[in-house]
PADORO-608035 format. One record per atom (N, C-alpha, C, CB): x, y, z; atom name; residue number from 0. Coordinates in steps of 0.05 Angstrom, whole numbers, plus 5000, padded with zeros to 4 digits. Glycine has a CB too. Layout:
! PADORO-608035
- X;Y;Z;CA;NUM
...
//
This chain:
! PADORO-608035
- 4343;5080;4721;N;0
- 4361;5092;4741;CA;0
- 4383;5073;4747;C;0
- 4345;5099;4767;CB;0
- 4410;5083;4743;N;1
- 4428;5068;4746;CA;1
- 4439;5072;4781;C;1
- 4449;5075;4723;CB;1
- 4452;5052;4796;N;2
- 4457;5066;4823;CA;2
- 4483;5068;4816;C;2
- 4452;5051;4852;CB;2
- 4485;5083;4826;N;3
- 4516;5103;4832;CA;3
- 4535;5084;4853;C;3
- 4507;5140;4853;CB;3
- 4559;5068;4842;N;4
- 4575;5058;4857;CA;4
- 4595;5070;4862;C;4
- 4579;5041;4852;CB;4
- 4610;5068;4877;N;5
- 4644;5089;4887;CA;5
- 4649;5071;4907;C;5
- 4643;5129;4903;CB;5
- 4671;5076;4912;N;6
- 4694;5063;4928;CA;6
- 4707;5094;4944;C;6
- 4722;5045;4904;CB;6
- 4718;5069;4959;N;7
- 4731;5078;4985;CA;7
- 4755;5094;4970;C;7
- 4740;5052;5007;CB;7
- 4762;5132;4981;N;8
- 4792;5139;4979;CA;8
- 4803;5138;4987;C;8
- 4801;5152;4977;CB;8
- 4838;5147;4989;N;9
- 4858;5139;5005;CA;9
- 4853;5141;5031;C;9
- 4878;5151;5000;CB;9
- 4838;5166;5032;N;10
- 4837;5176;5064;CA;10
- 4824;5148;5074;C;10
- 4813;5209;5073;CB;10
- 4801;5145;5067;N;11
- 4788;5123;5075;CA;11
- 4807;5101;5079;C;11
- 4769;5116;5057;CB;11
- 4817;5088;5057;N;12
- 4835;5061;5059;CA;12
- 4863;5067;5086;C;12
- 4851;5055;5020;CB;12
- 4865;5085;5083;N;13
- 4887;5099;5105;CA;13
- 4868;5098;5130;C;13
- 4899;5135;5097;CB;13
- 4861;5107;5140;N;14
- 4843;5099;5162;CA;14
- 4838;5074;5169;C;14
- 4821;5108;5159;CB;14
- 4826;5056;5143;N;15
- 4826;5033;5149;CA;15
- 4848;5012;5159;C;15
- 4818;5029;5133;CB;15
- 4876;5022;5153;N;16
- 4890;5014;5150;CA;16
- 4903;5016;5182;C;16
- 4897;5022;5127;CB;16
- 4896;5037;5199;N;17
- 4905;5047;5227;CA;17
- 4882;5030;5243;C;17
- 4903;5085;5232;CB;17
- 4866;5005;5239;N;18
- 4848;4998;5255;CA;18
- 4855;4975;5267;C;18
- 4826;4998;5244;CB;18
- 4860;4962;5286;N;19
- 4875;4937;5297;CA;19
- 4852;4922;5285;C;19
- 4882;4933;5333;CB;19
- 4864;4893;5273;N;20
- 4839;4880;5264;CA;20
- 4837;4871;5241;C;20
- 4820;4892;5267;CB;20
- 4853;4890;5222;N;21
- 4837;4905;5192;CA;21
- 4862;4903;5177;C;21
- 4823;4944;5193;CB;21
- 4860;4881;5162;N;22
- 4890;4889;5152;CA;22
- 4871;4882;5113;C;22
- 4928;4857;5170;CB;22
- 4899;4875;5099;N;23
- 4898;4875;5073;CA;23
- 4871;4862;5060;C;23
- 4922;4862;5065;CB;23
- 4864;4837;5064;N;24
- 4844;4828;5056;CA;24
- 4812;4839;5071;C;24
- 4852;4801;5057;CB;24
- 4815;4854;5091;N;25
- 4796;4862;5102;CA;25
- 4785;4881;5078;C;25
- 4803;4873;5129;CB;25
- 4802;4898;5077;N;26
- 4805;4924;5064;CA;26
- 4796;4918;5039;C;26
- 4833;4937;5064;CB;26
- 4809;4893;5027;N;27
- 4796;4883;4993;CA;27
- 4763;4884;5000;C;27
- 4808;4841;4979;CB;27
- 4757;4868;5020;N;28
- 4734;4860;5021;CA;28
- 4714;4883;5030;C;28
- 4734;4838;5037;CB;28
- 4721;4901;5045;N;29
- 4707;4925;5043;CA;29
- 4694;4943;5022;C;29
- 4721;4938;5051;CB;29
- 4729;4947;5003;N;30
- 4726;4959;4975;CA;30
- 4710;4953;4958;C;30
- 4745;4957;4963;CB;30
- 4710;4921;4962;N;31
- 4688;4910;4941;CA;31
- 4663;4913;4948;C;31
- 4689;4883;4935;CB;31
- 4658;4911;4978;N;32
- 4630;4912;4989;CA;32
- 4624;4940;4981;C;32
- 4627;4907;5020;CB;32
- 4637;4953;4985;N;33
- 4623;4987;4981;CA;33
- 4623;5000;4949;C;33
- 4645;5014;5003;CB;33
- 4643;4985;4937;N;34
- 4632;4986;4907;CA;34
- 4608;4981;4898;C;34
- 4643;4972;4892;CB;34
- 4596;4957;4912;N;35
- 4565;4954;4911;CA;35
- 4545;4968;4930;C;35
- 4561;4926;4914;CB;35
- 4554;4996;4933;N;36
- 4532;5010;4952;CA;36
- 4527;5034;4934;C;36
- 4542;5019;4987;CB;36
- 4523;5056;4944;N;37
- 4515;5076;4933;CA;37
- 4534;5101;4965;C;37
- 4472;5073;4926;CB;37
- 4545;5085;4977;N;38
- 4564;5106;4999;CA;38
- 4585;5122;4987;C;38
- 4581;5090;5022;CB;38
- 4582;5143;5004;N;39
- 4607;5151;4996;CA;39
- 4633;5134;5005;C;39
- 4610;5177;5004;CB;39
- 4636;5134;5027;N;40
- 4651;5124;5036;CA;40
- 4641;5107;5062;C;40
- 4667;5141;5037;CB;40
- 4669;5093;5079;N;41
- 4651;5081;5107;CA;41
- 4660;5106;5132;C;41
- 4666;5039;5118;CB;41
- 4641;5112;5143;N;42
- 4634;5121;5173;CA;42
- 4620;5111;5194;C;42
- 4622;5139;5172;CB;42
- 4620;5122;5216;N;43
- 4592;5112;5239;CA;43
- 4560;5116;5225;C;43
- 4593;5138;5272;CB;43
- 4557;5131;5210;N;44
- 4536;5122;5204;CA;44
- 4523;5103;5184;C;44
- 4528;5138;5203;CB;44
- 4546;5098;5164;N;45
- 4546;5069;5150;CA;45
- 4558;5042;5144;C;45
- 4547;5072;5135;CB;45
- 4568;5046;5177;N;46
- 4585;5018;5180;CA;46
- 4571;4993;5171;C;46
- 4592;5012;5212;CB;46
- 4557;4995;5189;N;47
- 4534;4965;5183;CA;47
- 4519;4965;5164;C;47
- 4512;4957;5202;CB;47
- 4514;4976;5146;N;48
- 4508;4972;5122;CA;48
- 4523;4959;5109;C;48
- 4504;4990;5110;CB;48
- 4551;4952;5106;N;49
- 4569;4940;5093;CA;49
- 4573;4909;5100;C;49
- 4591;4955;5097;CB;49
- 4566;4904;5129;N;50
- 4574;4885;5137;CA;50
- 4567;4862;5132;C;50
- 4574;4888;5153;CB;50
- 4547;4859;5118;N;51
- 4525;4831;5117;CA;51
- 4547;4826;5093;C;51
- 4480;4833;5109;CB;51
- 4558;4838;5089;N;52
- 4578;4831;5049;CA;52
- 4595;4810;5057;C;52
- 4608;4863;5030;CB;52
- 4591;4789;5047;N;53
- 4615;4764;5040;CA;53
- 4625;4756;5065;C;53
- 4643;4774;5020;CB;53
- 4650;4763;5071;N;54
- 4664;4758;5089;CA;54
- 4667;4773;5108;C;54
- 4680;4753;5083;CB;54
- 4652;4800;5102;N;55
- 4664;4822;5125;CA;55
- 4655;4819;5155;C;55
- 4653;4852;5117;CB;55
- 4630;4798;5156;N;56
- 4612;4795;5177;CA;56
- 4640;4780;5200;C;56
- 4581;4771;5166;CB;56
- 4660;4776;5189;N;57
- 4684;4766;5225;CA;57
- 4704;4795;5222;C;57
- 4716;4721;5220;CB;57
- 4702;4819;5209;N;58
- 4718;4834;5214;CA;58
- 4697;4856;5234;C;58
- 4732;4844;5186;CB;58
- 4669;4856;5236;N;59
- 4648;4865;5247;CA;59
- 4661;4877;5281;C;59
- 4625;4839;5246;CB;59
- 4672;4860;5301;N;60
- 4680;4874;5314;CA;60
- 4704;4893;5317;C;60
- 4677;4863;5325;CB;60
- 4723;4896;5302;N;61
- 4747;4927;5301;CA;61
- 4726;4944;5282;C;61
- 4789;4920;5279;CB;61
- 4711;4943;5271;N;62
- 4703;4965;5266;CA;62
- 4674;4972;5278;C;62
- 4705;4967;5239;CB;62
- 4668;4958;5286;N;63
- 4639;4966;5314;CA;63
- 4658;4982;5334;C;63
- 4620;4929;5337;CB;63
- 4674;4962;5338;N;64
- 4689;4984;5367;CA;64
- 4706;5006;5360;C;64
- 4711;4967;5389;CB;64
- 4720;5014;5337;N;65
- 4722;5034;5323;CA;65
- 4709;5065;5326;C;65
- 4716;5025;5303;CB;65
- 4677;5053;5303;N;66
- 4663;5067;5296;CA;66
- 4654;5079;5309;C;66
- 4652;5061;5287;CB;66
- 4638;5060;5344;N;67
- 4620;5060;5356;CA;67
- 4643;5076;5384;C;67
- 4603;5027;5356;CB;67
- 4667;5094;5377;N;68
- 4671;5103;5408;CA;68
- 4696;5125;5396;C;68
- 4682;5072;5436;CB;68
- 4705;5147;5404;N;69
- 4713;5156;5406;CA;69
- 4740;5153;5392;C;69
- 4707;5159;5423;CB;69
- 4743;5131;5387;N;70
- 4762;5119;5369;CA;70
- 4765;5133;5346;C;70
- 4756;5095;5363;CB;70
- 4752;5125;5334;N;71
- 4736;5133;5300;CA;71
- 4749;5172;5306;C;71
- 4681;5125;5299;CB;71
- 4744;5189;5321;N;72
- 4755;5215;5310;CA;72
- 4780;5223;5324;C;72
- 4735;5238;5312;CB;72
- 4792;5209;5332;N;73
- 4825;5205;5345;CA;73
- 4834;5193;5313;C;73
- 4830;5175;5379;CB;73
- 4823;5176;5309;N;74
- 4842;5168;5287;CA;74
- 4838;5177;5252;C;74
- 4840;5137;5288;CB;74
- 4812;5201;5258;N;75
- 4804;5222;5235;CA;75
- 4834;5241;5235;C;75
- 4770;5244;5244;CB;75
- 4834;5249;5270;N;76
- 4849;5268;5268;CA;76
- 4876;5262;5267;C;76
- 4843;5282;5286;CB;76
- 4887;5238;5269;N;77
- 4911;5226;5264;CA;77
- 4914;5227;5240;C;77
- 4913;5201;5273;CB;77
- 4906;5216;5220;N;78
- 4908;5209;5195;CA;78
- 4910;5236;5182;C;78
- 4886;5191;5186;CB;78
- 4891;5255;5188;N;79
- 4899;5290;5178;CA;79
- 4925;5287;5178;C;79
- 4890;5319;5199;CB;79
- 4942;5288;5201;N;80
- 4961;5299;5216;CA;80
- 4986;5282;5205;C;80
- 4954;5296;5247;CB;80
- 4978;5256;5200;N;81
- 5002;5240;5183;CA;81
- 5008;5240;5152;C;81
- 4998;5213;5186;CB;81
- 4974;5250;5147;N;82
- 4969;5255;5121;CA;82
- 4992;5280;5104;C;82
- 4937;5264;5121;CB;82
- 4984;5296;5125;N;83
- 5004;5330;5119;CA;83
- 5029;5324;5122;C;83
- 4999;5360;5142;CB;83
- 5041;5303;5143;N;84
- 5071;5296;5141;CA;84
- 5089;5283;5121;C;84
- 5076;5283;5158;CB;84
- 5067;5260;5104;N;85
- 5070;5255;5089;CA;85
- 5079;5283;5053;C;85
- 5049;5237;5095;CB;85
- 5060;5292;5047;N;86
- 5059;5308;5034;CA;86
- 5080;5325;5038;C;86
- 5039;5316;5034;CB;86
- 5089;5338;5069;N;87
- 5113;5359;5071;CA;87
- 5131;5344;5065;C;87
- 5119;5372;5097;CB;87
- 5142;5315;5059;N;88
- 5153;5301;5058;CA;88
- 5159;5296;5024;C;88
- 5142;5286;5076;CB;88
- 5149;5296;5012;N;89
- 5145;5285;4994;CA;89
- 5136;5267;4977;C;89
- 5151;5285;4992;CB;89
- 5117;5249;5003;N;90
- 5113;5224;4990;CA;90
- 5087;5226;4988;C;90
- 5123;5201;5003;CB;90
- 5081;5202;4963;N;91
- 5063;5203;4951;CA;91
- 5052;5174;4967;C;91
- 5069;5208;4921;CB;91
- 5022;5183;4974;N;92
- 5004;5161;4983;CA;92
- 4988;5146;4955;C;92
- 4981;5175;5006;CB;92
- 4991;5114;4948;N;93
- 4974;5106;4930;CA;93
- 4950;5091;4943;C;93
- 4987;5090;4911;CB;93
- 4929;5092;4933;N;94
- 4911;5074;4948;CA;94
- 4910;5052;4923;C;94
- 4879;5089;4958;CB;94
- 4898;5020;4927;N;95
- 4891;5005;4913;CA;95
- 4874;5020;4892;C;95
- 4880;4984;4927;CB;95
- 4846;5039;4910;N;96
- 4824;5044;4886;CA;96
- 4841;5066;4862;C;96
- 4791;5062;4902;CB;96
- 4861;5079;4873;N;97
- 4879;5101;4845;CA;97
- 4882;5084;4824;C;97
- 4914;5115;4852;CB;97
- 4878;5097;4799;N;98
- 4885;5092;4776;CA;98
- 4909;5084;4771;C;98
- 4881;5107;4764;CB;98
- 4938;5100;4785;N;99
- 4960;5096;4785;CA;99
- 4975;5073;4804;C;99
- 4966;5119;4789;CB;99
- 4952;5059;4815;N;100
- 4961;5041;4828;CA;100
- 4964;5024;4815;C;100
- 4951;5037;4844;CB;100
- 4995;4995;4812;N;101
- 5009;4984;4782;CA;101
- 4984;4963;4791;C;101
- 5052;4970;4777;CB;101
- 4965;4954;4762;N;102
- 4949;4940;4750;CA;102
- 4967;4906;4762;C;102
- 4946;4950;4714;CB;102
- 4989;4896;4765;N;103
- 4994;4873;4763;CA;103
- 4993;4871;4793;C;103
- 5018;4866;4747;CB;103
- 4999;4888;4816;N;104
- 4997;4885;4837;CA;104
- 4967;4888;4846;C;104
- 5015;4900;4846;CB;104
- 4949;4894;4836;N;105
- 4926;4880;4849;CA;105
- 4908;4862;4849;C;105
- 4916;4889;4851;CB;105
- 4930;4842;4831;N;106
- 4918;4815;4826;CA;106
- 4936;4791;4855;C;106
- 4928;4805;4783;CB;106
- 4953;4805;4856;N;107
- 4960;4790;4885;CA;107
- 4945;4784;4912;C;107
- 4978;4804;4895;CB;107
- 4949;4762;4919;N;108
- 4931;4756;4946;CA;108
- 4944;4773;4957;C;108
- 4930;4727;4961;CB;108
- 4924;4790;4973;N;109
- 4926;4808;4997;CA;109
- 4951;4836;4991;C;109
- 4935;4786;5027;CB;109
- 4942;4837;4958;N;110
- 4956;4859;4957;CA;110
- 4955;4886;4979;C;110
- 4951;4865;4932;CB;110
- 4973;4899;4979;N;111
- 4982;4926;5004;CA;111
- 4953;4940;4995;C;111
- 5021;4953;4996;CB;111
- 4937;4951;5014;N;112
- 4926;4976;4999;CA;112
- 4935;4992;5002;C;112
- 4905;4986;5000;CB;112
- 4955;5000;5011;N;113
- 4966;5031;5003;CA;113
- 4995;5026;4995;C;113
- 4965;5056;5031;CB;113
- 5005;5043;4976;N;114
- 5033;5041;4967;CA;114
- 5048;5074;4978;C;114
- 5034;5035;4927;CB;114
- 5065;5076;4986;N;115
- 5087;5105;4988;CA;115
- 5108;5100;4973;C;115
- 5102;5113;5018;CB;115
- 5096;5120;4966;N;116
- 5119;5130;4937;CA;116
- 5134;5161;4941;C;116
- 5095;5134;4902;CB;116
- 5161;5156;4932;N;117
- 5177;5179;4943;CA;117
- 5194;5172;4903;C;117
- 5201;5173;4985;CB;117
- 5181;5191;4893;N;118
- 5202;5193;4866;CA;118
- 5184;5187;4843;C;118
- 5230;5170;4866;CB;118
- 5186;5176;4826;N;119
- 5177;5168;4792;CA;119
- 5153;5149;4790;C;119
- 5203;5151;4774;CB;119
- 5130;5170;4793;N;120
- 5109;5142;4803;CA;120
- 5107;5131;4766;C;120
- 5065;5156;4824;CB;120
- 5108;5146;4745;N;121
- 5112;5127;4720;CA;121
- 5120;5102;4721;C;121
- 5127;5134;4704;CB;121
- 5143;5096;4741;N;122
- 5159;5076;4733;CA;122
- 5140;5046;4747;C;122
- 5192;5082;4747;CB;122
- 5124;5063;4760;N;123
- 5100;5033;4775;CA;123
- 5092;5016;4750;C;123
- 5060;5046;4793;CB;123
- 5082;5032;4736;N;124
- 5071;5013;4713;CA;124
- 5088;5012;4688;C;124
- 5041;5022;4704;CB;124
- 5113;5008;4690;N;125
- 5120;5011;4669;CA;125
- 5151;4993;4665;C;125
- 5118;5040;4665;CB;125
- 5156;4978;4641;N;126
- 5173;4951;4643;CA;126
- 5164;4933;4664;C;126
- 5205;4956;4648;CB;126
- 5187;4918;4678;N;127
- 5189;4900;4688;CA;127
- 5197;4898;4715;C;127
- 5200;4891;4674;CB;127
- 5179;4897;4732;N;128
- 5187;4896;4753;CA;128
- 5195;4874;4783;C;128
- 5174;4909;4754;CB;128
- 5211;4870;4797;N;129
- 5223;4851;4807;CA;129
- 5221;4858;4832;C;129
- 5248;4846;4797;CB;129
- 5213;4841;4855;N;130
- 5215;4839;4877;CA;130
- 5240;4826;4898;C;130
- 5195;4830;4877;CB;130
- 5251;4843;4904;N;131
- 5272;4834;4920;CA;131
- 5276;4831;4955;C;131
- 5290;4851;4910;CB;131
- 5264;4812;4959;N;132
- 5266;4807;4993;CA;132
- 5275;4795;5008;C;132
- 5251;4802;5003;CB;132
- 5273;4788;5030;N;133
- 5301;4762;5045;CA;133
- 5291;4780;5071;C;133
- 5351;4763;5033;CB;133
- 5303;4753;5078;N;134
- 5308;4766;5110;CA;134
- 5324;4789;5126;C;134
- 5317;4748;5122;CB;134
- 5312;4793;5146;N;135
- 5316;4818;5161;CA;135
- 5353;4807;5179;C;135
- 5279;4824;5187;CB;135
- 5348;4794;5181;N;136
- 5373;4785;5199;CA;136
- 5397;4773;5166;C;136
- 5360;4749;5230;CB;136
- 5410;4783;5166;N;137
- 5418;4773;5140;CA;137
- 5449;4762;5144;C;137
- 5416;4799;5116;CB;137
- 5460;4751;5126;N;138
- 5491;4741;5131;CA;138
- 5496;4752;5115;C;138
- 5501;4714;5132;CB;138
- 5532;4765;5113;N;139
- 5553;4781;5095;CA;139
- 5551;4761;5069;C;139
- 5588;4784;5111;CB;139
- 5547;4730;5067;N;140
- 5542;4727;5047;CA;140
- 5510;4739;5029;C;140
- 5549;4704;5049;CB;140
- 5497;4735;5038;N;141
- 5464;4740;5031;CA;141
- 5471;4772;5022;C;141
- 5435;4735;5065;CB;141
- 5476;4788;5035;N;142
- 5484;4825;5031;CA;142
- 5497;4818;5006;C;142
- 5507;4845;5058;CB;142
- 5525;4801;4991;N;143
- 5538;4802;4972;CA;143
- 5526;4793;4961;C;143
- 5558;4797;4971;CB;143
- 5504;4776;4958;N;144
- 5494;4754;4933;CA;144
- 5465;4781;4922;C;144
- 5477;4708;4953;CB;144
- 5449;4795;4946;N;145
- 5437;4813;4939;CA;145
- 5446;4833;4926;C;145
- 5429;4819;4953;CB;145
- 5466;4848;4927;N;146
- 5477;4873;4911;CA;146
- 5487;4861;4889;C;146
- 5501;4892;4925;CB;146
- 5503;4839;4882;N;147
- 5505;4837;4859;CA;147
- 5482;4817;4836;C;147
- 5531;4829;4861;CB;147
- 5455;4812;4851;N;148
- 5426;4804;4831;CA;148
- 5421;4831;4832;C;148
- 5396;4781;4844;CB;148
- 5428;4852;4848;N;149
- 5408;4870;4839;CA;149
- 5422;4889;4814;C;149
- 5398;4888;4867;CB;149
- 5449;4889;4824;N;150
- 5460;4910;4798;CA;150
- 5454;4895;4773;C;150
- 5496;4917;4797;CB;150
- 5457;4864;4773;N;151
- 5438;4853;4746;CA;151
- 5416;4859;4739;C;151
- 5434;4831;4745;CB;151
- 5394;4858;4758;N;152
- 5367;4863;4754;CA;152
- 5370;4900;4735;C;152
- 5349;4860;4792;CB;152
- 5386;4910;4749;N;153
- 5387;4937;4747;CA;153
- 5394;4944;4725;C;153
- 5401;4948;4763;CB;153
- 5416;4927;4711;N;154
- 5437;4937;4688;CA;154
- 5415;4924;4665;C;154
- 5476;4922;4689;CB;154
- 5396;4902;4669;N;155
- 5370;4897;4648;CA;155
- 5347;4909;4648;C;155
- 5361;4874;4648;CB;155
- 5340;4934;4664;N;156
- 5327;4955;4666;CA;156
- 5301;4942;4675;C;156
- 5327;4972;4640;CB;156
- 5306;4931;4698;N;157
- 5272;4921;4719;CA;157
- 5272;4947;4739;C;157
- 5273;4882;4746;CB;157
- 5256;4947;4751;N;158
- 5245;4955;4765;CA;158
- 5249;4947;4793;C;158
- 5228;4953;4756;CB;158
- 5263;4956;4810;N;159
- 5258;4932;4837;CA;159
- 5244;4943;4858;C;159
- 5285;4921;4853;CB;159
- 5233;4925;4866;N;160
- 5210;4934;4887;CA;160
- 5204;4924;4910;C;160
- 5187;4934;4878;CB;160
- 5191;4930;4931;N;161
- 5200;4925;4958;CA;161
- 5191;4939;4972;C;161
- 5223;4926;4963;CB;161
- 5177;4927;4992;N;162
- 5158;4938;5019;CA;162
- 5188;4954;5032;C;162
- 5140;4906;5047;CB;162
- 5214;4961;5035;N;163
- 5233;4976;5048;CA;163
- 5239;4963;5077;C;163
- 5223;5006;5049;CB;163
- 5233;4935;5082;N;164
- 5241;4926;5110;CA;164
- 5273;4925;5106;C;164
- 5227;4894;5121;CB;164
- 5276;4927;5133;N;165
- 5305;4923;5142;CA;165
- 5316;4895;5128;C;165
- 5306;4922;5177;CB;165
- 5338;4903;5132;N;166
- 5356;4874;5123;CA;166
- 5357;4871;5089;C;166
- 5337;4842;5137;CB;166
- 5351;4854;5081;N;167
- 5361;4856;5039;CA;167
- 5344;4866;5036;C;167
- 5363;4830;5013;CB;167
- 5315;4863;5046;N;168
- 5302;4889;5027;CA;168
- 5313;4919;5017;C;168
- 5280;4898;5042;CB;168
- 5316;4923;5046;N;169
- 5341;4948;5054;CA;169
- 5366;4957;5033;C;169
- 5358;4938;5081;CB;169
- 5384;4929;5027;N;170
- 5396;4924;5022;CA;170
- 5392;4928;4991;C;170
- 5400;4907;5036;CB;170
- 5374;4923;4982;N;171
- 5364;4916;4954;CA;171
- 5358;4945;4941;C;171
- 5335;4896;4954;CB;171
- 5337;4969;4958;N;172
- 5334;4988;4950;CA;172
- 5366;5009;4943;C;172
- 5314;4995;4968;CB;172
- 5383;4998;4967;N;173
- 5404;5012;4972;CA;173
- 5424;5018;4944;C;173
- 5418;4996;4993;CB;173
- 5417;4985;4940;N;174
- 5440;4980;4913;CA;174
- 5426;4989;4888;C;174
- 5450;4944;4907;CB;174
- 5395;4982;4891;N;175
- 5389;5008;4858;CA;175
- 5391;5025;4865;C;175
- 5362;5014;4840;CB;175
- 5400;5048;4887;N;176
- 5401;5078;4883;CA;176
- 5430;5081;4878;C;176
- 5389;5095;4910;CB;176
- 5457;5058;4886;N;177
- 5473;5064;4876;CA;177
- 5482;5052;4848;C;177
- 5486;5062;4893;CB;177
- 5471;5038;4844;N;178
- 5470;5026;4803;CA;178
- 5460;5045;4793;C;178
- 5449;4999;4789;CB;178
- 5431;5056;4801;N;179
- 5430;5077;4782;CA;179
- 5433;5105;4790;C;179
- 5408;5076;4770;CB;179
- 5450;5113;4807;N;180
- 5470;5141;4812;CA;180
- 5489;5124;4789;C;180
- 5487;5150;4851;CB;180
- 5508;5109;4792;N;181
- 5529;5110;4779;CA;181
- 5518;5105;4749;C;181
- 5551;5091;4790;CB;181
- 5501;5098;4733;N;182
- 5493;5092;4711;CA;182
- 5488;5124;4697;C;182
- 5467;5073;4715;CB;182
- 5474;5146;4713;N;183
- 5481;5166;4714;CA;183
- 5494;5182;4701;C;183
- 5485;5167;4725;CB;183
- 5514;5172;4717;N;184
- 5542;5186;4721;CA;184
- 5550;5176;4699;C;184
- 5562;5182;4747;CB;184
- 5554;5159;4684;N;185
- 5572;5140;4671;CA;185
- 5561;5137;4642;C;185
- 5572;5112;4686;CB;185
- 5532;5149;4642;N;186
- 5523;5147;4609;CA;186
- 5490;5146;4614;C;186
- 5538;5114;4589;CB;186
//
């Protein structure tokens, strides 16, 4: 008899993800813990089963006080409700455990577990991809030195990528949508 392992789905990691407390490496450490169970997923009735796993034993209280109160179906029914906005929206939710989630990003410490994607999820795993970030408060030089690495990055066909914060991140997505509108346009 083999036991039956599974991991946590988006819904799940999405939930997890709305819990004060609980951030990226929590979430690794969960995933892995419950890969070694036979759960479906985590709820109030199999919280603590998970917990004795590795490290999870100091994340023990946000999800006792979670699980254990009224919390836990405020934030069932939240996550529905953001879930469907997303989708009317167009965007696509990745979780770490998806297949389509890019293979090089989850070798990163404390990679995101969830990615939003709005457009070509092919392009996650595919060439070369480049992270472009800086600060949120930025100077007119930093804005000019970003748009023109990125139309380079752009015109050698990477990928650029980016959590979407304000400032050059901002800045960064801005300039691949106008490199490649005009690339487009132009051939």
């Amino acid at each position: 008899y083999l036991k039956e392992t599974i991991s946590l789905n988006k819904k799940d990691i999405y939930l997890l993800t709305r819990i004060k407390g609980i951030g990226p490496k929590a979430i690794s450490l969960i995933v892995e813990a419950l890969s070694n169970t036979s759960h479906e997923n985590i709820n109030p009735s199999n919280y603590e089963e998970i917990l004795p796993f590795k490290d999870i034993k100091r994340y023990q209280k946000p999800l006792i006080e979670t699980f254990s109160s009224d919390k836990y179906n405020q934030l069932k029914e939240d996550r529905e409700n953001e879930l469907e906005f997303l989708d009317q929206s167009g965007i696509e939710l990745i979780s770490i455990v998806d297949s389509s989630y890019p293979e090089l990003l989850k070798h990163i410490k404390d990679a995101p577990p969830l990615l939003y994607l709005k457009g070509n999820s092919s392009l996650l795993n595919q060439g070369i991809g480049c992270a472009v970030v800086g600060s949120r408060e930025h100077t007119d030089r930093g804005k000019v030195i970003t748009e023109k690495t990125v139309d380079f990055l752009c015109q050698q066909n990477y990928t650029i990528v980016s959590g979407l914060a304000r400032g050059i991140d901002s800045i960064a997505h801005h300039q691949t949508l106008i490199t490649s509108s005009s690339e487009y346009k132009t051939g």
